[in-house]
C-alpha positions as CSV (number, residue, x, y, z in Angstrom):
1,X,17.1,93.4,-106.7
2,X,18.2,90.3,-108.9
3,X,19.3,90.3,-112.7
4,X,16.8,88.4,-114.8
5,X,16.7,87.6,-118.4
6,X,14.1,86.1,-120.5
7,X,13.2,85.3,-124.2
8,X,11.1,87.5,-126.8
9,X,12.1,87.3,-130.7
10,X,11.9,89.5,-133.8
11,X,9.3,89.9,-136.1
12,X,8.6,92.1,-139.3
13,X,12.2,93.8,-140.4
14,X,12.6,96.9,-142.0
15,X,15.9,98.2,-143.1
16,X,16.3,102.4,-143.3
17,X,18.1,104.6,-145.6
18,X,20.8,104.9,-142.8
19,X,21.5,101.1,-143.3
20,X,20.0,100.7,-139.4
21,X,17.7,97.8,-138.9
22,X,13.8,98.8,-137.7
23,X,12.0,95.7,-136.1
24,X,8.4,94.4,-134.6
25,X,9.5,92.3,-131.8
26,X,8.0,90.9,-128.9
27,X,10.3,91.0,-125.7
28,X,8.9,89.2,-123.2
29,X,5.4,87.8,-121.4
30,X,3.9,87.3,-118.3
31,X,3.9,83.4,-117.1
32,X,6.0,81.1,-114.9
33,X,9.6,81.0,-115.3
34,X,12.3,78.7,-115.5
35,X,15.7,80.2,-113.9
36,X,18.8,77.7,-113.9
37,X,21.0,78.2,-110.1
38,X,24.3,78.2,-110.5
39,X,24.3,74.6,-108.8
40,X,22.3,73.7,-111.9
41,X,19.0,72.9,-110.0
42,X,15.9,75.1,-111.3
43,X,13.7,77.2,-109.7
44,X,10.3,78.5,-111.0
45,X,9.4,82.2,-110.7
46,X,5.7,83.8,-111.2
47,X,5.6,86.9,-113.6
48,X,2.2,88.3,-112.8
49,X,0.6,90.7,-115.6
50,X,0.1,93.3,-113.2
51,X,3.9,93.2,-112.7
52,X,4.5,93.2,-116.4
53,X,2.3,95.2,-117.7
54,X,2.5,98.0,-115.1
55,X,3.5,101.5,-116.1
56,X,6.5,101.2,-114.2
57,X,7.9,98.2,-116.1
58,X,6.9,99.2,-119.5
59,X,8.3,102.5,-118.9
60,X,11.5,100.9,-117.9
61,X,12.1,99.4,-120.7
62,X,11.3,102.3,-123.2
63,X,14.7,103.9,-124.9
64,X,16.5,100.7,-123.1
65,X,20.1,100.0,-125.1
66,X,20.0,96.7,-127.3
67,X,23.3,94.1,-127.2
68,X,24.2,91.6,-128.9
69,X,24.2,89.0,-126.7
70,X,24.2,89.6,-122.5
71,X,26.9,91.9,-121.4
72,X,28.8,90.4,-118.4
73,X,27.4,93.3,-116.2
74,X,24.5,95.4,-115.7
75,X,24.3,98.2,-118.8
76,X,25.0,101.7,-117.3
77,X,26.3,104.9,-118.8
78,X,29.9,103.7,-118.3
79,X,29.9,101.3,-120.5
80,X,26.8,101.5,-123.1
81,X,29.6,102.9,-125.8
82,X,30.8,99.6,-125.2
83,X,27.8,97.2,-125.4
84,X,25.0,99.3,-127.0
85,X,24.1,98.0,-130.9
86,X,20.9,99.7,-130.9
87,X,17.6,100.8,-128.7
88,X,14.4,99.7,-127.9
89,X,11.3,102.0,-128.4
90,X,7.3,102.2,-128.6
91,X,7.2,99.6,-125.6
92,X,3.9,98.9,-124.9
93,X,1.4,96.4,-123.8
94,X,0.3,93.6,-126.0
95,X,-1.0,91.0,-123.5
96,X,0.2,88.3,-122.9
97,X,3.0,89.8,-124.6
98,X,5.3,93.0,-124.2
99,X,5.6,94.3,-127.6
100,X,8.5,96.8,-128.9
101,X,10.0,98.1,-131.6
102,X,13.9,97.8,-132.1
103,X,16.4,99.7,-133.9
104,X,19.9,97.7,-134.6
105,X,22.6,100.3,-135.5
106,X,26.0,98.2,-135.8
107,X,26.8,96.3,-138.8
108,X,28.3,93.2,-137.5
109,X,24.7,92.9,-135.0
110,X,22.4,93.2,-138.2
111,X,24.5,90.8,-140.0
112,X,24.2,88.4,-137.3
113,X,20.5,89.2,-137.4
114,X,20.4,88.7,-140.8
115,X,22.0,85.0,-140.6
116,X,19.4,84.1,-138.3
117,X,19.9,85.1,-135.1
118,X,16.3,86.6,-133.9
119,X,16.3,85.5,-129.9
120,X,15.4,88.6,-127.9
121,X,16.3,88.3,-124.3
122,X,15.3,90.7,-121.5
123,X,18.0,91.9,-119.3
124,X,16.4,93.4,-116.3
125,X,16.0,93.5,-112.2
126,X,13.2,92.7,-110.2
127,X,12.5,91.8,-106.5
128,X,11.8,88.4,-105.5
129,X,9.0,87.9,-102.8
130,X,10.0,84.1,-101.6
131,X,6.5,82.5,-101.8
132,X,6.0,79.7,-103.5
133,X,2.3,78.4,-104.7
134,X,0.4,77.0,-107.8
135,X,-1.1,79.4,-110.6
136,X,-5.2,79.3,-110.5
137,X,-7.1,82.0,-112.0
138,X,-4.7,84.0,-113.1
139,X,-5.8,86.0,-117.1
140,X,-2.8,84.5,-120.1
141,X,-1.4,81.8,-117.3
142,X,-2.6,78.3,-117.7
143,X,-3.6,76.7,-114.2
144,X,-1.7,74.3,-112.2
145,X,1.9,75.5,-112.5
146,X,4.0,75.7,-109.4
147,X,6.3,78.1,-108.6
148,X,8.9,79.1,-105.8
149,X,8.6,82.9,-105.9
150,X,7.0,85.8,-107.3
151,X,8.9,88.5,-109.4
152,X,8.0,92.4,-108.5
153,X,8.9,95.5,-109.1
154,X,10.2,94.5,-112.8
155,X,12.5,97.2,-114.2
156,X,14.4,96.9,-117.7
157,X,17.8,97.2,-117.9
158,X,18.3,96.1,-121.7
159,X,17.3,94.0,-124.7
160,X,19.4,91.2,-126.1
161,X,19.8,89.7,-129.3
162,X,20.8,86.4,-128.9
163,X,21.1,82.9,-130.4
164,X,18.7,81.1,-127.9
165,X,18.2,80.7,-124.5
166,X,20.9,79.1,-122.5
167,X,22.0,78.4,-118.9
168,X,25.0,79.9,-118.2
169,X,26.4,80.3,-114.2
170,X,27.1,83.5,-112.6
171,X,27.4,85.6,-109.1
172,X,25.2,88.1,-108.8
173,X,24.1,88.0,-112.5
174,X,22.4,84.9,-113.9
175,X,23.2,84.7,-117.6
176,X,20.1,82.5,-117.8
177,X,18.3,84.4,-120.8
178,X,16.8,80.8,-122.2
179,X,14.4,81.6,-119.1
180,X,11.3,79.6,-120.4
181,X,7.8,80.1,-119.9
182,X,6.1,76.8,-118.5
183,X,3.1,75.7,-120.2
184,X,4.3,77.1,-123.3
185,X,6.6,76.0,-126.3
186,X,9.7,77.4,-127.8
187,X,9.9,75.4,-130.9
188,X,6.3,76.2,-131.5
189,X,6.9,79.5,-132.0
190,X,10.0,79.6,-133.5
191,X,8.0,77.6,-136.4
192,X,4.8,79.3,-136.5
193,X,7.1,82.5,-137.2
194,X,9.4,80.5,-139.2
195,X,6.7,79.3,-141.6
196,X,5.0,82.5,-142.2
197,X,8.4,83.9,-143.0
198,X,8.7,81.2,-145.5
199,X,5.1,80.3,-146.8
200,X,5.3,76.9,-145.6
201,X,1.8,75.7,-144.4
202,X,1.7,72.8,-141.9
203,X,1.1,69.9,-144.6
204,X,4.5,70.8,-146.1
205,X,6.2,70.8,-143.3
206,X,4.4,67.4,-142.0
207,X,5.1,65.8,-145.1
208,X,8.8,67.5,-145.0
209,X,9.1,65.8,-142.1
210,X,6.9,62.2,-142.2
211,X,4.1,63.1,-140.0
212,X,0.5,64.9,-140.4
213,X,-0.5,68.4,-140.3
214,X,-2.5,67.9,-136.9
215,X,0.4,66.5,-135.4
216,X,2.4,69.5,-136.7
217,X,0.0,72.1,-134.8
218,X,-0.4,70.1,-131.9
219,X,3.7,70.1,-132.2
220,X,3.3,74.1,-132.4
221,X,0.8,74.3,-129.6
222,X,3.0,72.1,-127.1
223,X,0.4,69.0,-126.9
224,X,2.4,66.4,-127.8
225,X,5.8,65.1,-127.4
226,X,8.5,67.1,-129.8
227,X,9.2,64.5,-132.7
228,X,13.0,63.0,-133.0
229,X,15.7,64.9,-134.4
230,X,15.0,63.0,-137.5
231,X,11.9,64.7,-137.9
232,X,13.4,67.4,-137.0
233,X,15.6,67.8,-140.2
234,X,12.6,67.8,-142.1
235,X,11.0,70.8,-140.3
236,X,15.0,72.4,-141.0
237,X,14.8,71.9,-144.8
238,X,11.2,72.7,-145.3
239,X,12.2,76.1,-143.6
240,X,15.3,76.8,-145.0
241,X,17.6,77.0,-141.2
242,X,20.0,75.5,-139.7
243,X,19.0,71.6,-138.0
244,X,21.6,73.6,-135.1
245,X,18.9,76.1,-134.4
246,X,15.7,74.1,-134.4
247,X,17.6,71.5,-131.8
248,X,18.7,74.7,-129.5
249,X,14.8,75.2,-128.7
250,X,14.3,71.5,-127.7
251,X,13.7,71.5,-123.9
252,X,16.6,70.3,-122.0
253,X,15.6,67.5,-119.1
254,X,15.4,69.8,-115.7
255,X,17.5,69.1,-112.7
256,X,14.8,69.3,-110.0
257,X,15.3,71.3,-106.8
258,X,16.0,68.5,-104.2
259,X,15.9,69.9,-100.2
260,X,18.3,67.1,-98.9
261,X,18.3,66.2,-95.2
262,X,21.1,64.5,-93.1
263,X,20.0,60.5,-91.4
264,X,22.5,58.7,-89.7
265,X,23.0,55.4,-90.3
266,X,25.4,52.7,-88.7
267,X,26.5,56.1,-87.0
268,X,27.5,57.6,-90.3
269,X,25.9,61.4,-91.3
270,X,24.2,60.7,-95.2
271,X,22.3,63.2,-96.9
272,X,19.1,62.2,-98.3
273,X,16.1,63.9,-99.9
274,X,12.9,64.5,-97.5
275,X,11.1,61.8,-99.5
276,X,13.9,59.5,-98.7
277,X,14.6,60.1,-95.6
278,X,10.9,59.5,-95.3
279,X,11.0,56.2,-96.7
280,X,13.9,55.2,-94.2
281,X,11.9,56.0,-91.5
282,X,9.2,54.0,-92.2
283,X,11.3,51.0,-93.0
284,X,13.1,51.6,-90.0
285,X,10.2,51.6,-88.0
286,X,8.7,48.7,-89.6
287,X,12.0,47.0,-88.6
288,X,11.6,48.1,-84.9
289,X,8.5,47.0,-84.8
290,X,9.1,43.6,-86.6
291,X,12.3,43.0,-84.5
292,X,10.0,43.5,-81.4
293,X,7.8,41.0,-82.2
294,X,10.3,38.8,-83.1
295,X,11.7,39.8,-79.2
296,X,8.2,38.9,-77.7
297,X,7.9,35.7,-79.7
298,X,11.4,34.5,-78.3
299,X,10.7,35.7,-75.5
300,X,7.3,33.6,-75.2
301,X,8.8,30.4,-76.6
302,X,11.5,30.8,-74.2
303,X,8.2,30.6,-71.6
304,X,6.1,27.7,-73.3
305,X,9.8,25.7,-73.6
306,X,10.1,26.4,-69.8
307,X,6.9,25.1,-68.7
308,X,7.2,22.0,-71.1
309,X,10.6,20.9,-69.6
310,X,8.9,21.6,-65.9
311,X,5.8,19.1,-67.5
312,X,8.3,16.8,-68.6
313,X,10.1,16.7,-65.8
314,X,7.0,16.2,-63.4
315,X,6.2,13.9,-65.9
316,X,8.7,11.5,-65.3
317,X,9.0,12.5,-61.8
318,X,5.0,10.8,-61.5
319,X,6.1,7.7,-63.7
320,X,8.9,7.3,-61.4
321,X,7.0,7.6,-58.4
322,X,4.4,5.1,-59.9
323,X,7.0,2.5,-60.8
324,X,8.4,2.9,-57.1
325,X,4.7,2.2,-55.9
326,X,4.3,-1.0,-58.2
327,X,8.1,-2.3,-56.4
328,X,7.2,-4.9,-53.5
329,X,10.8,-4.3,-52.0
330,X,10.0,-0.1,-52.3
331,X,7.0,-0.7,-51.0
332,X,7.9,-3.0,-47.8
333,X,10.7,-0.3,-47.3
334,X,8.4,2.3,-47.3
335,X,5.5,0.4,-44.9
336,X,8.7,-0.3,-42.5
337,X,10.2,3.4,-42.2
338,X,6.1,4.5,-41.5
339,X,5.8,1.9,-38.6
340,X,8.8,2.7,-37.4
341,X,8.5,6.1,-37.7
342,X,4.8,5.9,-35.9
343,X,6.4,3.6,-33.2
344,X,9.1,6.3,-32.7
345,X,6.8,9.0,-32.5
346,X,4.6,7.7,-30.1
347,X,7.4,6.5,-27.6
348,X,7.7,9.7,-27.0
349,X,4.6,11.8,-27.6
350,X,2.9,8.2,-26.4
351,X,0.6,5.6,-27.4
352,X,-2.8,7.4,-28.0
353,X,-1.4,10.1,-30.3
354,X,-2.9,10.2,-33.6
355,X,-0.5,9.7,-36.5
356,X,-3.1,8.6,-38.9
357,X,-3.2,11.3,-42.2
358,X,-0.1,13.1,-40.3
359,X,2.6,13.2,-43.0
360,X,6.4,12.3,-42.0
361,X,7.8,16.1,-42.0
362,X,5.0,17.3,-39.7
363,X,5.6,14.3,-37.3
364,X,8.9,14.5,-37.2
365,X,8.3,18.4,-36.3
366,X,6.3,17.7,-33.7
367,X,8.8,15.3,-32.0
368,X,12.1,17.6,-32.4
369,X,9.8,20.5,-30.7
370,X,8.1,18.4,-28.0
371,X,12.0,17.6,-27.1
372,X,13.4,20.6,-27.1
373,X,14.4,23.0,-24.7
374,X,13.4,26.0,-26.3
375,X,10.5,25.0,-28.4
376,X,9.9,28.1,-29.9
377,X,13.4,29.0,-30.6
378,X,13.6,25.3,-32.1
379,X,10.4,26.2,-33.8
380,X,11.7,29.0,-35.4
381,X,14.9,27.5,-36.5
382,X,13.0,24.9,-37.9
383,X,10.9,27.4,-40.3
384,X,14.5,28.9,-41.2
385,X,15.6,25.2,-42.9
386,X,15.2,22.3,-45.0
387,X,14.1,18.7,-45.0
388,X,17.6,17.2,-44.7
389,X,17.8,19.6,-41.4
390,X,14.5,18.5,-39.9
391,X,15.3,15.0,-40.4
392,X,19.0,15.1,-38.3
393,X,17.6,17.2,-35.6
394,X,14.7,14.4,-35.4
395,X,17.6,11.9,-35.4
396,X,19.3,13.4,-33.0
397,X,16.9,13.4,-30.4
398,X,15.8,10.4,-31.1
399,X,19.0,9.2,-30.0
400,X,18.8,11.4,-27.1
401,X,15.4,10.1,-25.9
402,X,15.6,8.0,-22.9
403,X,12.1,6.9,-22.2
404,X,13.0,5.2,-19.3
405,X,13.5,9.2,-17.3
406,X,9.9,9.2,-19.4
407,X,8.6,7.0,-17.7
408,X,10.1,8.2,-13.9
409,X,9.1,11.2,-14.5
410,X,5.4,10.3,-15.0
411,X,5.7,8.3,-12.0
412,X,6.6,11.2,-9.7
413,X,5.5,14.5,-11.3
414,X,6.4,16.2,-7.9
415,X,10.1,15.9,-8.4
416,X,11.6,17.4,-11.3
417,X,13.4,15.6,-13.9
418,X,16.4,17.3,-15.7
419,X,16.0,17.0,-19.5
420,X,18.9,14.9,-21.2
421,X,17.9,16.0,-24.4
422,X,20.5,18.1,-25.8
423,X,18.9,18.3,-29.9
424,X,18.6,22.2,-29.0
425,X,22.5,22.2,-28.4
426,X,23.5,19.9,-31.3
427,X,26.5,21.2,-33.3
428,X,26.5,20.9,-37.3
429,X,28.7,18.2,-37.1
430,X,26.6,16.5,-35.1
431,X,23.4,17.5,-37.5
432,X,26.0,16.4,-40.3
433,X,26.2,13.1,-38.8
434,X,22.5,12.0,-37.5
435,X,22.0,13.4,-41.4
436,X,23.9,10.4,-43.0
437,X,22.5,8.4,-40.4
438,X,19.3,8.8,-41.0
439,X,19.5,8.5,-44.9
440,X,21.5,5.2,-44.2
441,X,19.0,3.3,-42.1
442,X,16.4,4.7,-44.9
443,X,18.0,3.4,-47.5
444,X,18.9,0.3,-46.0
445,X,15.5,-0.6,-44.2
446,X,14.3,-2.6,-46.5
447,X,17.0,-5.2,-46.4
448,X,16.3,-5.2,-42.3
449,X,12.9,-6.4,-43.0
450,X,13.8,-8.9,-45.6
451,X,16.2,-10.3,-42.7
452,X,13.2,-10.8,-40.7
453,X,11.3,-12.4,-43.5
């Protein structure tokens, strides 16, 4: 069970024969609760009426000691010689309220009493069922108040009198006896009491303190906004108390419960609350998402840029070729190295062979195989390379050619006529060399024909 304490205050006083004090008071109320942690955050516990107002919990507090002020420690038989001023008796019922009446026996309490100090505050434990929820429907509690747990098994441990509620920190014992009820208002019942104590109606104490008598019940009933403190002095000297005491029932600005949860960022732990880290992660993955576009875009300009340099390149590649067709001396080269090439060719694959729509690799192909003495081995090597390949192998058996064993061999078939072609055998210095060759008479054909000219 936890130690709770909550707020009631004294009403009608009666002073006995004796000297003791006898007094009306209410003690406490059913509602939602505001408890201070000792981290200073605040967390909301439901007092349900049947809780309250059951037998058990009224019962508890019947014949309960009073203090002034909270004690340290639970009041036992130990030590209520040391912090008992009085007792609490007739406990009863009074919904919303728990109404009792008190008896203050020591001198130095009833003078404290007398000066003012009229804060009851209930000392007792209770067990805390961890559920939190929102109040609907529930008789004396106003709807829509959220709480973190519900308080059972309520069972009085004492009554004190005390200046006004006030967070205080503690272990095992909250000293937290300003426990206020939400949806109600401290300061408005301290003056309602206050101004039938002192006949003051609520047009004398508006125009005490500069504002209407509406404004001073709506004040009282919690509807609006609690006025400055320079309003505030009015109320004070319209009522005869201290400015001290009316300030000490303005509500304090909470410190909200904040569940904080650890991110990592730049590969540092930070703690954040869930609604921030929530924000992060949205940001974060608006950032992935943004940077991934920003990936695909680059990605696809890199593409466009690609294909535009290949355009450009064919491009000029065209106008070049274009420019090299309008040349007379380009063009008489080229018309030379074709009819020389077709003359080649047909030396050795002979006069009727078609060349017309053959292209120069092909018939240069067809030569280099026709000569060779492996023709499908050739064949094959000649798949594995390039132009500049095909071109000294076609050289080189060129060179090789004799068309005059051609020629004896087609006049006597019968006797066989050993191949002199060695383009098969050729080394790659050789292929090296019927390579520059060839490029050489290319480039330098056209000056051959000019010559001729």
């Amino acid at each position: 069970m936890g130690l709770r304490y909550d707020t009631g205050s004294l009403g009608n006083v009666e002073r006995l024969d004796n000297g003791f004090l006898r007094v009306d008071a209410q003690i406490t109320r059913s509602g939602v609760f505001r408890y201070r942690r000792p981290d200073g955050s605040i967390r909301r516990e439901l007092r349900l009426p049947a809780e309250v107002f059951s037998a058990d919990a009224i019962r508890s507090f019947e014949l309960a000691p009073l203090t002034n002020g909270h004690p340290g420690e639970p009041v036992t038989s130990r030590n209520s010689g040391k912090f008992g001023v009085g007792t609490v008796v007739d406990v009863r019922a009074d919904e919303p309220w728990v109404s009792a009446r008190i008896q203050v026996e020591d001198a130095g309490t009833i003078e404290d009493a007398e000066d003012g100090k009229r804060e009851l505050s209930c000392g007792y434990r209770c067990d805390l069922e961890e559920r939190g929820g929102v109040t609907m429907g529930i008789a004396g509690i106003p709807d829509g108040l959220r709480y973190d747990a519900i308080q059972r098994n309520i069972r009085g441990n004492h009554v004190a009198l005390v200046e006004t509620g006030r967070a205080g920190p503690g272990a095992s014992l909250r000293l937290d006896h300003g426990a206020q009820e939400d949806g109600s208002s401290k300061l408005g019942v301290f003056l309602e009491k206050e101004m039938e104590r002192a006949g003051v109606t609520a047009a004398q104490l508006g125009k005490a303190a500069g504002i209407s008598a509406s404004a001073v019940g709506q004040i009282i009933r919690g509807e609006i906004d609690i006025p400055p403190e320079r309003r505030l002095e009015g109320f004070a000297r319209a009522l005869g108390v201290s400015l001290k005491r009316i300030m000490a029932l303005v509500p304090k600005p909470e410190k909200e419960d904040r569940m904080l949860t650890k991110i990592k960022h730049d590969g540092v732990d930070v703690e954040v609350t869930e609604a921030g880290s929530q924000v992060i992660s949205t940001l974060r993955a608006r950032l992935d998402a943004k940077t991934e576009a920003e990936t695909a875009n680059a990605t696809e300009l890199a593409t466009l840029k690609a294909r535009a340099d290949k355009a450009e390149e064919d491009l000029a590649a065209e106008k070049k070729a274009r420019e090299d067709a309008a040349d007379p001396k380009v063009l008489d080269a080229r018309v030379a190295a074709r009819v020389a090439l077709v003359t080649s060719v047909r030396g050795v694959m002979g006069d009727d062979f078609r060349t017309d729509g053959v292209d120069e690799l092909e018939l240069k192909r067809t030569v280099v195989i026709k000569l060779a003495a492996d023709p499908k081995a050739i064949e094959t090597r000649l798949d594995a390379e390039d132009e500049a390949y095909l071109g000294a192998r076609y050289d080189a058996a060129i060179e090789s050619f004799d068309p005059k064993a051609k020629a004896k061999a087609k006049a006597k078939p019968s006797k066989p006529v050993r191949n002199t072609d060695r383009s098969d055998e050729l080394r790659d210095d050789d292929v090296d060399g019927a390579r520059s060759a060839m490029m050489k008479r290319h480039a330098d054909a056209w000056k051959r024909d000019e010559a001729g000219a």
